[in-house]
N, CA, C and O atoms as a CHARMM CRD file, in Angstrom:
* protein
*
  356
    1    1 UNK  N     43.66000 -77.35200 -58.89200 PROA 1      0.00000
    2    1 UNK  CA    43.15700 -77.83900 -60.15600 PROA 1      0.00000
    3    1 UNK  C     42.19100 -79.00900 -59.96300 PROA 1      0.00000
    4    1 UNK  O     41.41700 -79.33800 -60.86100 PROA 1      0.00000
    5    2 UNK  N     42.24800 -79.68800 -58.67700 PROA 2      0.00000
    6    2 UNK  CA    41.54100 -80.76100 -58.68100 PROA 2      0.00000
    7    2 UNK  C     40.22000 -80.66200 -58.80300 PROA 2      0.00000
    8    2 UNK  O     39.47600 -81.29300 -59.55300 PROA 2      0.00000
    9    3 UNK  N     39.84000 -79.41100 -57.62900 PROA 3      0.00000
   10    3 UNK  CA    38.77600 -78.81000 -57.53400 PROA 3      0.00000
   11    3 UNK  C     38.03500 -78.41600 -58.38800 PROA 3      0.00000
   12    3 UNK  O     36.82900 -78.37100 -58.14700 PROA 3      0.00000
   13    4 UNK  N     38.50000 -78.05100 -59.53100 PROA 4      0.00000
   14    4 UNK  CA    38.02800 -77.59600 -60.29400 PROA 4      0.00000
   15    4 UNK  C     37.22200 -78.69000 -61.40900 PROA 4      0.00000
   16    4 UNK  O     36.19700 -78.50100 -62.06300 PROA 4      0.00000
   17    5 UNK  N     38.20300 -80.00300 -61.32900 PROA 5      0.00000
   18    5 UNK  CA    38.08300 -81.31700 -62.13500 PROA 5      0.00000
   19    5 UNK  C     36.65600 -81.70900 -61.63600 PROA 5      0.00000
   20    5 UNK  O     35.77800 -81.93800 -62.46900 PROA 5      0.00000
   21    6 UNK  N     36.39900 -81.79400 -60.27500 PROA 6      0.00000
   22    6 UNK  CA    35.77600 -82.12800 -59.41000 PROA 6      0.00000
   23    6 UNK  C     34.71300 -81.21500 -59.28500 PROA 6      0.00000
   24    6 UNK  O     33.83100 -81.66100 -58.55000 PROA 6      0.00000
   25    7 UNK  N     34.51000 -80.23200 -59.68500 PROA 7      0.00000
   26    7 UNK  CA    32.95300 -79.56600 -59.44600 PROA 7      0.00000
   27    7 UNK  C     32.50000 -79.37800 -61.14300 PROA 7      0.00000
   28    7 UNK  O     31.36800 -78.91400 -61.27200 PROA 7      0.00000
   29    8 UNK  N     33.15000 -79.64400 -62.28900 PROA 8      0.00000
   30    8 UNK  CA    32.85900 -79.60100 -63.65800 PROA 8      0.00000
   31    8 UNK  C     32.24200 -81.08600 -63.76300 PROA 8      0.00000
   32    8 UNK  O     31.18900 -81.27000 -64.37300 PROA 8      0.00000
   33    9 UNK  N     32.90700 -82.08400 -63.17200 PROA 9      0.00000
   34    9 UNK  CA    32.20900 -83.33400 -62.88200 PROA 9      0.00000
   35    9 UNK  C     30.84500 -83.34000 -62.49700 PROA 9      0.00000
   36    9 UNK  O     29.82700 -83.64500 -63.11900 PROA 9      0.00000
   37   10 UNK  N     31.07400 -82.86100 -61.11500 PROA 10     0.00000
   38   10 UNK  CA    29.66900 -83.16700 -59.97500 PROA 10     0.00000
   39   10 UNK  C     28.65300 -82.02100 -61.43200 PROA 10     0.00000
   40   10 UNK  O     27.64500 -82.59200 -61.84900 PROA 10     0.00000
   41   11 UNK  N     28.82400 -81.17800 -61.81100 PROA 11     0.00000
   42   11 UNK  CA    28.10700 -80.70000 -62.91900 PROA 11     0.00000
   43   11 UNK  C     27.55500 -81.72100 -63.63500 PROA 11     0.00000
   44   11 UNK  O     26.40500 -82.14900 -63.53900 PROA 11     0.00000
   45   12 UNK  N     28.37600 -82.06900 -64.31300 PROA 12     0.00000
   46   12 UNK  CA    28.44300 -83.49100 -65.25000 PROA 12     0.00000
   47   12 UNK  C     26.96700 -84.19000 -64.42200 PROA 12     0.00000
   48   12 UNK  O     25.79400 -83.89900 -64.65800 PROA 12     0.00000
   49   13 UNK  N     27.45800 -85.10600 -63.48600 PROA 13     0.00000
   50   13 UNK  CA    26.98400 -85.72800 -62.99800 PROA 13     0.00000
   51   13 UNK  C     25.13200 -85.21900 -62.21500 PROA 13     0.00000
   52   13 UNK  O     24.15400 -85.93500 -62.00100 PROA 13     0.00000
   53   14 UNK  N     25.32000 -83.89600 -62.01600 PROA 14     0.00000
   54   14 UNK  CA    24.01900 -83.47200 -61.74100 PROA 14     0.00000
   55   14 UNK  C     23.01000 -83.61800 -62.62500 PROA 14     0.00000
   56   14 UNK  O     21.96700 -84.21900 -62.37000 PROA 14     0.00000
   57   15 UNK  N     23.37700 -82.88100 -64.07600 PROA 15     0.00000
   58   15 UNK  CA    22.69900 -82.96900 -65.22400 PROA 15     0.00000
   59   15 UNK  C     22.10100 -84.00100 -65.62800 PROA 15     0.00000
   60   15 UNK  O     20.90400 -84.19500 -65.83900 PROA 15     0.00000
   61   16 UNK  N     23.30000 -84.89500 -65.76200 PROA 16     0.00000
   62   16 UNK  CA    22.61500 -86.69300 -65.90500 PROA 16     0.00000
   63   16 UNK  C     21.38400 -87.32700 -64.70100 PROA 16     0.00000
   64   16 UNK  O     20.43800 -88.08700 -64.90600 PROA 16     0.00000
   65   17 UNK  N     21.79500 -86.74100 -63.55900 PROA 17     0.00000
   66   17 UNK  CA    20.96200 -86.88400 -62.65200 PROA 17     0.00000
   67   17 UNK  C     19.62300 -86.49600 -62.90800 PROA 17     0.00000
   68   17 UNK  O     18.72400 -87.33200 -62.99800 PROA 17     0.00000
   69   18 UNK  N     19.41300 -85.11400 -63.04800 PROA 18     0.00000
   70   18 UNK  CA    18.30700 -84.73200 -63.02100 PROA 18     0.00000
   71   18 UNK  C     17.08700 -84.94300 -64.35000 PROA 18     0.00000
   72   18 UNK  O     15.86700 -85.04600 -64.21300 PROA 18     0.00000
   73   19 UNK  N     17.87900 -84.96100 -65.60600 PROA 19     0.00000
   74   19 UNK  CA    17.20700 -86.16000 -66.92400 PROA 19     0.00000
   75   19 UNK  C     16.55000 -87.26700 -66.43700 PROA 19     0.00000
   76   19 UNK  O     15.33900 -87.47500 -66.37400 PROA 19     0.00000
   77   20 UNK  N     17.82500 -88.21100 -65.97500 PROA 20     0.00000
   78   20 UNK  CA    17.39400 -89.19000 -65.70800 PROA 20     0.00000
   79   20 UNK  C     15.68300 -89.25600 -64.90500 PROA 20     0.00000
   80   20 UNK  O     14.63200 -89.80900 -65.22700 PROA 20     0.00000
   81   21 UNK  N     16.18100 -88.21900 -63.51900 PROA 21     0.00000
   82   21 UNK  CA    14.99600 -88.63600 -63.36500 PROA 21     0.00000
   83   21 UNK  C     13.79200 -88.10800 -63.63700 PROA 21     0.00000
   84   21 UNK  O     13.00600 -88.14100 -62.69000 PROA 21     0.00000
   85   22 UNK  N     13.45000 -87.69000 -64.51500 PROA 22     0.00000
   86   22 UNK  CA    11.91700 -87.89400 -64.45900 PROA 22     0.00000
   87   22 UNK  C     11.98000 -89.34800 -65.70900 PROA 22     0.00000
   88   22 UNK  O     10.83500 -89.79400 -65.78500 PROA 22     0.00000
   89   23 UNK  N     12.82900 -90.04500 -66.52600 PROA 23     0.00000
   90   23 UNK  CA    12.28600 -91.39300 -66.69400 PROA 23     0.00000
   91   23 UNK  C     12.44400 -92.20600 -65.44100 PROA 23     0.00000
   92   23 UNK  O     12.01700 -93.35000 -65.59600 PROA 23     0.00000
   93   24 UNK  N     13.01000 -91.92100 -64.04700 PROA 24     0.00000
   94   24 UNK  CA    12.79600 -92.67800 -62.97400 PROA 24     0.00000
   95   24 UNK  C     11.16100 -92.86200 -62.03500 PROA 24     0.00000
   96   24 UNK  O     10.71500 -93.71300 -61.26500 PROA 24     0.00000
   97   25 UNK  N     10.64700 -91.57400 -62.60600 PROA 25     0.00000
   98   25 UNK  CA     9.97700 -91.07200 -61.86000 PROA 25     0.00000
   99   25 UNK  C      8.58300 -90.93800 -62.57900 PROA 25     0.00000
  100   25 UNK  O      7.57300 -90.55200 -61.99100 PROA 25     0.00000
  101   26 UNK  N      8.62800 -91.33700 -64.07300 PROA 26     0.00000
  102   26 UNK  CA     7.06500 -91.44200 -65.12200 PROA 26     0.00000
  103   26 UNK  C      7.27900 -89.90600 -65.35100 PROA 26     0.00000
  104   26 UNK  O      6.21600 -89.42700 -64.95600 PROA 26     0.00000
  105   27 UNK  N      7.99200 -88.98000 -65.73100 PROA 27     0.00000
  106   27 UNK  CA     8.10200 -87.57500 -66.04600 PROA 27     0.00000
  107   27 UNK  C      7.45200 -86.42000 -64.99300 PROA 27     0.00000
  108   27 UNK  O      7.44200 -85.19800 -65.14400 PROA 27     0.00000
  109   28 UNK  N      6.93300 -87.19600 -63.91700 PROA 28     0.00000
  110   28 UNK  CA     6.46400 -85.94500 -62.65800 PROA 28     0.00000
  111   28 UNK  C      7.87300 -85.04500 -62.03100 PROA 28     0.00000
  112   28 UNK  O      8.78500 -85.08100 -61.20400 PROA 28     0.00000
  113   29 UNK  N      7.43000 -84.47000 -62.81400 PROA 29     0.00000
  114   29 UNK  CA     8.13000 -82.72800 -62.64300 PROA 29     0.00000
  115   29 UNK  C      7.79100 -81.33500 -61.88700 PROA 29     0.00000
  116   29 UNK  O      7.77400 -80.27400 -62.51200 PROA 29     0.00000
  117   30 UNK  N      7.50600 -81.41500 -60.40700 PROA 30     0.00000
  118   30 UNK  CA     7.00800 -80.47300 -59.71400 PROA 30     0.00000
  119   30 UNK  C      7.81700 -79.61600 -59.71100 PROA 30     0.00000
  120   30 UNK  O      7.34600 -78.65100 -59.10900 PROA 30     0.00000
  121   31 UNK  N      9.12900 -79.36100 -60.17200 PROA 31     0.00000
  122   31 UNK  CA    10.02600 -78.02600 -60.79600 PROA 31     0.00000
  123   31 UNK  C     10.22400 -77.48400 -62.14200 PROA 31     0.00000
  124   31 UNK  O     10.79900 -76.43300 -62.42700 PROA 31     0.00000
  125   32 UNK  N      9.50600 -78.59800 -63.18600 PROA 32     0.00000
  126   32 UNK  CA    10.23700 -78.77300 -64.17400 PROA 32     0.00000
  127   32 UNK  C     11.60600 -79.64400 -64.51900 PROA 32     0.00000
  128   32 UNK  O     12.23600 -80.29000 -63.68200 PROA 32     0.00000
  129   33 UNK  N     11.91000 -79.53500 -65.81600 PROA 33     0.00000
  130   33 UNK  CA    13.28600 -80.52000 -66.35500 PROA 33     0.00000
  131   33 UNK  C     14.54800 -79.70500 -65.85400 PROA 33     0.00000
  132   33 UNK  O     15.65400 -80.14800 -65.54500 PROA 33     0.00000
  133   34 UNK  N     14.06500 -78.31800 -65.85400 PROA 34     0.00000
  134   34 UNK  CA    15.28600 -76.64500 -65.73800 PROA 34     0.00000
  135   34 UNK  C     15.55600 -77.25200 -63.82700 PROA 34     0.00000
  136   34 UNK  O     16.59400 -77.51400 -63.21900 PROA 34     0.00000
  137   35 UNK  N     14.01100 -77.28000 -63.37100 PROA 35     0.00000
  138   35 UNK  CA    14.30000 -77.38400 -61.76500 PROA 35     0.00000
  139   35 UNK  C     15.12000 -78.36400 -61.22900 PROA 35     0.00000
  140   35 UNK  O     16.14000 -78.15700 -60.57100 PROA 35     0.00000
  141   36 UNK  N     14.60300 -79.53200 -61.55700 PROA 36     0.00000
  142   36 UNK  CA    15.75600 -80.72400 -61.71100 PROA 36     0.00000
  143   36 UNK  C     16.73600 -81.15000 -61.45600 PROA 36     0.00000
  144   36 UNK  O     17.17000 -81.91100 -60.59100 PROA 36     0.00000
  145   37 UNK  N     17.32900 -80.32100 -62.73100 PROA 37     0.00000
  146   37 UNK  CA    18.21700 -80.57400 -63.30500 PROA 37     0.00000
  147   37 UNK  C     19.23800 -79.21100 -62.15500 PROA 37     0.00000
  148   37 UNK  O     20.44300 -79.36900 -61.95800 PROA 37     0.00000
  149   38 UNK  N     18.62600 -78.26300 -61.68400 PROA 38     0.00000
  150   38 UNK  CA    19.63700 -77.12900 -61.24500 PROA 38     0.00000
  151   38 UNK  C     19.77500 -77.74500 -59.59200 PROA 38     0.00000
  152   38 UNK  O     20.78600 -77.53100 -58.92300 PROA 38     0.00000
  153   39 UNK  N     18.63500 -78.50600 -59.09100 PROA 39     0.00000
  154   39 UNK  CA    18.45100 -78.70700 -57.87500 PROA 39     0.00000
  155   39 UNK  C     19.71500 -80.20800 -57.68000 PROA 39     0.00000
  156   39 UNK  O     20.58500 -80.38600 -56.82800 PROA 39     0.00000
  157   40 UNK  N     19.27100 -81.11700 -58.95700 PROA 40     0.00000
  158   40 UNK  CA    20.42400 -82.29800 -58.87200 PROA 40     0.00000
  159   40 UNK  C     21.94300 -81.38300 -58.80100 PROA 40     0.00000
  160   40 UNK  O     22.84300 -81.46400 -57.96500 PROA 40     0.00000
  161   41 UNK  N     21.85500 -80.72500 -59.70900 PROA 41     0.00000
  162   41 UNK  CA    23.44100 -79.76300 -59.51100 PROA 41     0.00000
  163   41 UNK  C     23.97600 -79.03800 -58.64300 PROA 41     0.00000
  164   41 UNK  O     25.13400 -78.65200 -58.80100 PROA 41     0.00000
  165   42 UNK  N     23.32900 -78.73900 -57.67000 PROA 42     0.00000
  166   42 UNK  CA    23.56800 -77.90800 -56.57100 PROA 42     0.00000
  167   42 UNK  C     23.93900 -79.36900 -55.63800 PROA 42     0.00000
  168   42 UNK  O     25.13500 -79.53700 -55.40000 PROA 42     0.00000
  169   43 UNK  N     23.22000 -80.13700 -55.25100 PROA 43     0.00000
  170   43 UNK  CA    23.76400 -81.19200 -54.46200 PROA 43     0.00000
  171   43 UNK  C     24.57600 -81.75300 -54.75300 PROA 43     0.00000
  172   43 UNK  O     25.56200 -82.07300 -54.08800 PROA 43     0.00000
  173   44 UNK  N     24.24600 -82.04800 -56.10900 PROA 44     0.00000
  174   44 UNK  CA    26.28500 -83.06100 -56.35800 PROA 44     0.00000
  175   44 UNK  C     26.95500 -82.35400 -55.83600 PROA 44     0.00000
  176   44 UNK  O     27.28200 -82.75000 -54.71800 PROA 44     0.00000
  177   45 UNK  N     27.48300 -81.10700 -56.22500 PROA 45     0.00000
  178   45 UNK  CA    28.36900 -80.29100 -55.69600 PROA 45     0.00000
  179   45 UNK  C     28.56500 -79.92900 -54.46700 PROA 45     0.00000
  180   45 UNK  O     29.71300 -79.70400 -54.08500 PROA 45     0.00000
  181   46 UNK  N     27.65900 -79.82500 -53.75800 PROA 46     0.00000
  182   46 UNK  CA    27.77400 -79.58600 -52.25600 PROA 46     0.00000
  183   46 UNK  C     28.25100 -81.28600 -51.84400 PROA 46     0.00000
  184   46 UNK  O     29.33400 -81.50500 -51.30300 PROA 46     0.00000
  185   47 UNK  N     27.50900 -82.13400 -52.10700 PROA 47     0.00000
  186   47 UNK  CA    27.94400 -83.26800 -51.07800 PROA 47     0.00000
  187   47 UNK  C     28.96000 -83.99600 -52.29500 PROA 47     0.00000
  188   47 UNK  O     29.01000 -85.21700 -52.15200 PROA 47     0.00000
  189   48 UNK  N     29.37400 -83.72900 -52.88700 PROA 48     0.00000
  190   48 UNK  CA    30.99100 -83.66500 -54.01700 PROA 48     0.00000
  191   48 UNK  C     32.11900 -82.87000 -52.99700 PROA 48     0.00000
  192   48 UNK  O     33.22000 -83.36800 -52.76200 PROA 48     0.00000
  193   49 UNK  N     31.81600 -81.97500 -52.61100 PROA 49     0.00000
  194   49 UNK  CA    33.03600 -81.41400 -51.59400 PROA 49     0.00000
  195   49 UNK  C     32.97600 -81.45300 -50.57000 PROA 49     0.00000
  196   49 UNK  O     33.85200 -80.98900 -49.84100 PROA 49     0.00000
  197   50 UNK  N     31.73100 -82.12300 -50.08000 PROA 50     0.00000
  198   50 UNK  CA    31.52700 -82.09200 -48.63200 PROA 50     0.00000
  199   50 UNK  C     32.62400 -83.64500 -48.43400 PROA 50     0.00000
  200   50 UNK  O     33.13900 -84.05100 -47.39300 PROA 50     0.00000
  201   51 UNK  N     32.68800 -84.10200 -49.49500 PROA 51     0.00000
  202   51 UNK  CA    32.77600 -85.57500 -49.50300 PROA 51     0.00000
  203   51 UNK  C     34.56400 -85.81700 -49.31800 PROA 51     0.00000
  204   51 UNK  O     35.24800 -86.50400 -48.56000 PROA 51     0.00000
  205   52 UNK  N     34.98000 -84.49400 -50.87400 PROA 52     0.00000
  206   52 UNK  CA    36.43100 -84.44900 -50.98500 PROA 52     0.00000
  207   52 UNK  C     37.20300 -84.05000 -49.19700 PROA 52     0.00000
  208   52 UNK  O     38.26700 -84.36500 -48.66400 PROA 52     0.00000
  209   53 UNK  N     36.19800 -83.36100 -48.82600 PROA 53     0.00000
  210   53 UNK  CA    37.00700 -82.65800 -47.29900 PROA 53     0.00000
  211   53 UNK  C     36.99600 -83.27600 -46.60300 PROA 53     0.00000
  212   53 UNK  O     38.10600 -83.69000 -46.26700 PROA 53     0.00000
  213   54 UNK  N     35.62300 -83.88800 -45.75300 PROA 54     0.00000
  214   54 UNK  CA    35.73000 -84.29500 -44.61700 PROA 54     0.00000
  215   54 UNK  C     35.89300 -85.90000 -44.61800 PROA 54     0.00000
  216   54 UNK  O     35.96900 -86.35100 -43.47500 PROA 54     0.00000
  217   55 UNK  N     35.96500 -86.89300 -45.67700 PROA 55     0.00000
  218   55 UNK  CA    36.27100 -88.12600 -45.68100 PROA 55     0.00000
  219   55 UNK  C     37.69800 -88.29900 -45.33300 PROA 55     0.00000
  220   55 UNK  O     38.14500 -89.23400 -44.66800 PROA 55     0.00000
  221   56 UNK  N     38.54400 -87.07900 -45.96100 PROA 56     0.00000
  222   56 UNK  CA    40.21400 -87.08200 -45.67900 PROA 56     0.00000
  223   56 UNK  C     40.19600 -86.89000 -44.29600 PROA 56     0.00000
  224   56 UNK  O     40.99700 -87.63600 -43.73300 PROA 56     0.00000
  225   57 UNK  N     39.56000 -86.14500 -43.53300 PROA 57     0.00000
  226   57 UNK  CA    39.68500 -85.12100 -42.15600 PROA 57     0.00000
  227   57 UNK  C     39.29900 -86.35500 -41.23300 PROA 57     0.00000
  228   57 UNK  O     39.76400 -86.28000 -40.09600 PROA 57     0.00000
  229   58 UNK  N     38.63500 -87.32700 -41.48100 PROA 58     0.00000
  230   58 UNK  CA    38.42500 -87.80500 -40.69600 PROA 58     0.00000
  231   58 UNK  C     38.58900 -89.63400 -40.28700 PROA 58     0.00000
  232   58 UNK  O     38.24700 -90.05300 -39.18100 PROA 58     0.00000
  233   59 UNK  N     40.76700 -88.97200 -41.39700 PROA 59     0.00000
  234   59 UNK  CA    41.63900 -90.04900 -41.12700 PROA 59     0.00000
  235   59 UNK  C     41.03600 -91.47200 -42.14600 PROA 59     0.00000
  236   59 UNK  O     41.57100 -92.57200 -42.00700 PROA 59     0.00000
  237   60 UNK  N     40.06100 -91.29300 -42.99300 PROA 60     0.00000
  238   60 UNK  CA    39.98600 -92.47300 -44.24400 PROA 60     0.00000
  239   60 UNK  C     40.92300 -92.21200 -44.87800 PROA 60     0.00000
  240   60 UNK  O     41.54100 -91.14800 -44.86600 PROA 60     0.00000
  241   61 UNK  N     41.18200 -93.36500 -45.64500 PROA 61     0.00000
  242   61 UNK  CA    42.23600 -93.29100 -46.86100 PROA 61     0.00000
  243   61 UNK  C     41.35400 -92.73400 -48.23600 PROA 61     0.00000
  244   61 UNK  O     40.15600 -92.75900 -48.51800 PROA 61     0.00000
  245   62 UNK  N     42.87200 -92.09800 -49.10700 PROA 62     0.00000
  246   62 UNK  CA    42.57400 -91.85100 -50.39000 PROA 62     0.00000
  247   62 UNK  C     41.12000 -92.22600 -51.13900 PROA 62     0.00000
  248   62 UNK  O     40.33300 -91.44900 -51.68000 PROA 62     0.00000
  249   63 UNK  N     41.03800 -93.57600 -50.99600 PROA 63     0.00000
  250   63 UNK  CA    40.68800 -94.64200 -51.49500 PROA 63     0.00000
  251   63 UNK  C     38.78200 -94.38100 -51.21600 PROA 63     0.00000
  252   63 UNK  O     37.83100 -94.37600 -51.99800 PROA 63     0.00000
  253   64 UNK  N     38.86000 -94.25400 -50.21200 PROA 64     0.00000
  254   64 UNK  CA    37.62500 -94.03000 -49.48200 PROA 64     0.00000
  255   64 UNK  C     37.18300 -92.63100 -49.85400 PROA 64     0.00000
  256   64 UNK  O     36.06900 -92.23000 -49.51700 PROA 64     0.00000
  257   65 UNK  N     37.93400 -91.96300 -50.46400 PROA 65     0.00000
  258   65 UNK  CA    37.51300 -90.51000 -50.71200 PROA 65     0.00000
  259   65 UNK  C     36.97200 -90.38100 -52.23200 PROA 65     0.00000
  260   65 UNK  O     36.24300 -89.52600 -52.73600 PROA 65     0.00000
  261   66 UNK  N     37.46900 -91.31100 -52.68100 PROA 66     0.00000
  262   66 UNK  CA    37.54600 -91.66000 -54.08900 PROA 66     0.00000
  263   66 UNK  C     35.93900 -91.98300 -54.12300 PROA 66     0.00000
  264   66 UNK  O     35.08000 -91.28500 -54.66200 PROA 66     0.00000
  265   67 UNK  N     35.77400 -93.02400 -53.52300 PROA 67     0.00000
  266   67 UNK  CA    34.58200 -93.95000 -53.80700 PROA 67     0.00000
  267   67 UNK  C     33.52400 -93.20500 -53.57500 PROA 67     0.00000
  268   67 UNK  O     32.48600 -93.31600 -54.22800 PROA 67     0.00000
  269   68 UNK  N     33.69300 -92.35500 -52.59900 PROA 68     0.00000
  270   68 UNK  CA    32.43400 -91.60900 -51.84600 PROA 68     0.00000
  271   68 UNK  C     31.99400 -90.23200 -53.02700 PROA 68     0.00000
  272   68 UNK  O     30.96600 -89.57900 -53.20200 PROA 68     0.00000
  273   69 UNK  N     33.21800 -90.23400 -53.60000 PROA 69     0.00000
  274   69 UNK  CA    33.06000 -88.80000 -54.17500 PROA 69     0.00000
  275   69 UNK  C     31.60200 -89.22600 -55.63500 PROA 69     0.00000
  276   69 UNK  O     30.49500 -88.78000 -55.93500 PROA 69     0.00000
  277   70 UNK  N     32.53400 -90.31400 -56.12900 PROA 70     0.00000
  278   70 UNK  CA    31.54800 -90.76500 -56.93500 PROA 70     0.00000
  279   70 UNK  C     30.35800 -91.52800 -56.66000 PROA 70     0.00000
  280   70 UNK  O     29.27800 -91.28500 -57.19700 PROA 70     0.00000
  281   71 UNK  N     30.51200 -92.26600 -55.99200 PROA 71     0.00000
  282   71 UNK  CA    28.84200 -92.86200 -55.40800 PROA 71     0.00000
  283   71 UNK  C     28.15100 -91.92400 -54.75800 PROA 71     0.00000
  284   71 UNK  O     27.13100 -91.60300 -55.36800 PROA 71     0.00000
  285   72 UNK  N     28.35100 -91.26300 -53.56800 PROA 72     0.00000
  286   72 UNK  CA    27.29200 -90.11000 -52.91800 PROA 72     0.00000
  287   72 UNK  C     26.37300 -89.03500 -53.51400 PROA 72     0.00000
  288   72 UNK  O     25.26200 -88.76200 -53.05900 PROA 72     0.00000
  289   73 UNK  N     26.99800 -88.40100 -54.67400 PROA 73     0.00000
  290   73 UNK  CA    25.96300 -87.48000 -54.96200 PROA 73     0.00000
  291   73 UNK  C     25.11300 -87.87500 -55.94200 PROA 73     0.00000
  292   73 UNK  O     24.08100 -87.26600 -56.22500 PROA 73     0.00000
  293   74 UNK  N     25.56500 -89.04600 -56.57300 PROA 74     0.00000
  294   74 UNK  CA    24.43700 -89.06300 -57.39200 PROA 74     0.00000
  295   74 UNK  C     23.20300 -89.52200 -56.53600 PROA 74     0.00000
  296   74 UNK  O     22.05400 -89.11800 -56.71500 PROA 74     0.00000
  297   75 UNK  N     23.56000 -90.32700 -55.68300 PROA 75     0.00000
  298   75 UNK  CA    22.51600 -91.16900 -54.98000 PROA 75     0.00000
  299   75 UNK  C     21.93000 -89.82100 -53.86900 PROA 75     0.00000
  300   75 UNK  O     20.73400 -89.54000 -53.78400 PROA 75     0.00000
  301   76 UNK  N     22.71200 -89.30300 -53.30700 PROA 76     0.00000
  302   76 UNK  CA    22.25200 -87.46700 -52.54500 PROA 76     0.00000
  303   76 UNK  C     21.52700 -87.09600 -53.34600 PROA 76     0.00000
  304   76 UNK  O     20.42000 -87.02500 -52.81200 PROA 76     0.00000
  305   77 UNK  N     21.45500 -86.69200 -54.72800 PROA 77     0.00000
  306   77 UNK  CA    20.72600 -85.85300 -55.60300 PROA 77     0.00000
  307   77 UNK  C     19.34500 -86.52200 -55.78000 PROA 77     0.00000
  308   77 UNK  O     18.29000 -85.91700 -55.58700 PROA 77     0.00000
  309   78 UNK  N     19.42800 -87.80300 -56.15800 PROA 78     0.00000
  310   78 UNK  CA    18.02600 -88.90100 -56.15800 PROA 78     0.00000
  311   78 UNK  C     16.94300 -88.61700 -54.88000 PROA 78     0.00000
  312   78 UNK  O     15.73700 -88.40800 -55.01100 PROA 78     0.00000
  313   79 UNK  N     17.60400 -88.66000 -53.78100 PROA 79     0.00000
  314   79 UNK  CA    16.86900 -88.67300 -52.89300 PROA 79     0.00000
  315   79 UNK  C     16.65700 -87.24100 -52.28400 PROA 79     0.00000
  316   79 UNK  O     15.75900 -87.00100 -51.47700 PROA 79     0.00000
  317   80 UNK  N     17.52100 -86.34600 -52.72000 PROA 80     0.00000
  318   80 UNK  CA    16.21000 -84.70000 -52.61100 PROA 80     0.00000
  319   80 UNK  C     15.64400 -84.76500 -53.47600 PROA 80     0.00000
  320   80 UNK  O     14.47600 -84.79000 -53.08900 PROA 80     0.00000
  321   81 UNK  N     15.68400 -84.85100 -55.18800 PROA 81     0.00000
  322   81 UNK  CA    14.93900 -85.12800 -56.14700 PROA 81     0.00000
  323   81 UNK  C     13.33800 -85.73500 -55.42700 PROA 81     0.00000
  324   81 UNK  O     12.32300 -85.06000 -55.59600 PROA 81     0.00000
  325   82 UNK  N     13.30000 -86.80000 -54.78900 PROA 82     0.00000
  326   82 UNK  CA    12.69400 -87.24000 -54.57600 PROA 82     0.00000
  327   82 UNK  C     11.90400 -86.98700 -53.29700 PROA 82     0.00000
  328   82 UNK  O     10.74200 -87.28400 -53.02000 PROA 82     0.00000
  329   83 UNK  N     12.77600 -86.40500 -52.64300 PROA 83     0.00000
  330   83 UNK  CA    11.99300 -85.51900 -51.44800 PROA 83     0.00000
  331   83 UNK  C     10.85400 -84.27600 -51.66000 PROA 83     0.00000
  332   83 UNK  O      9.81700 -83.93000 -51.09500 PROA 83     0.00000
  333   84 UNK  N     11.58900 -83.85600 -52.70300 PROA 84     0.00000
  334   84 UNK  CA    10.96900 -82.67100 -53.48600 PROA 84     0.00000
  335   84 UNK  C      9.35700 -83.02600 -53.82300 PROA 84     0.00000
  336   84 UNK  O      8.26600 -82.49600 -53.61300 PROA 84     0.00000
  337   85 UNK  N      9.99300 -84.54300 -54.63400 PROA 85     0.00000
  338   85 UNK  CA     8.65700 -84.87800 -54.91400 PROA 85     0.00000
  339   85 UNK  C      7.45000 -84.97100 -53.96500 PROA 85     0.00000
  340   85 UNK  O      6.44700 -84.27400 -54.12100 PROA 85     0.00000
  341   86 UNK  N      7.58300 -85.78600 -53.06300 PROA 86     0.00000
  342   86 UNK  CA     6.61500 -86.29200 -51.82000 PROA 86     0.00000
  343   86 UNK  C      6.48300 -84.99300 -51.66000 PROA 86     0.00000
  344   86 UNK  O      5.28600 -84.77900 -51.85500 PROA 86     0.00000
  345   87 UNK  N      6.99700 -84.02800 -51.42500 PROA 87     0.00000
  346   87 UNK  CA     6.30600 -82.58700 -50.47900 PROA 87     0.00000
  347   87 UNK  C      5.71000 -82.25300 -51.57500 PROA 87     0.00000
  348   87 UNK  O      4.83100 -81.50100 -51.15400 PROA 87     0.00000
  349   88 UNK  N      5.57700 -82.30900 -52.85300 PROA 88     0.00000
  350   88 UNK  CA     4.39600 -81.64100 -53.33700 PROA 88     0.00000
  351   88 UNK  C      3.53600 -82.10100 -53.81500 PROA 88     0.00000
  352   88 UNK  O      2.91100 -81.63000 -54.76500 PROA 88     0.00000
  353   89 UNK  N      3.28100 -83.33700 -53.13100 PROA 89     0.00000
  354   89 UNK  CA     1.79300 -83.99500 -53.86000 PROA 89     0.00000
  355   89 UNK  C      1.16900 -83.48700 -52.64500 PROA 89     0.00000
  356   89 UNK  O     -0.04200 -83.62600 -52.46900 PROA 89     0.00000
């Protein structure tokens, strides 16, 4: 069930991501708001479980799994967002 809590989130959290940025960014949209927004969502989620698994596996506490889950992807998603960008100017 957690899992499940946890990728409806990183959803959550993609969406907001990918809005956000184009006011981060002056509205330059080399995917669109749709591209964005699906590209921020695919990474939360990947580095959302990459985060839940291997932070435990590799003997951190709870605690540390916690923090990472929520700080990493948004800030992961920003910076392909933004990778995206630079490769297509």
């Amino acid at each position: 069930m957690e899992i499940v809590i946890l990728i409806v989130a990183m959803i959550v959290v993609g969406v907001i991501v990918g809005v956000v940025s184009g006011v981060i960014w002056k509205e330059e949209r080399p995917l669109g708001a749709q591209g964005d927004a699906v590209v921020a969502i695919v990474t939360c989620i990947a580095v959302g479980l990459l985060d839940w698994y291997v932070i435990p596996a590799m003997g951190f506490s709870d605690t540390l799994k916690y923090i990472g889950v929520v700080s990493e992807p948004p800030l992961a998603a920003l910076f392909v967002l933004w990778l995206i960008r630079r490769s297509r100017q």
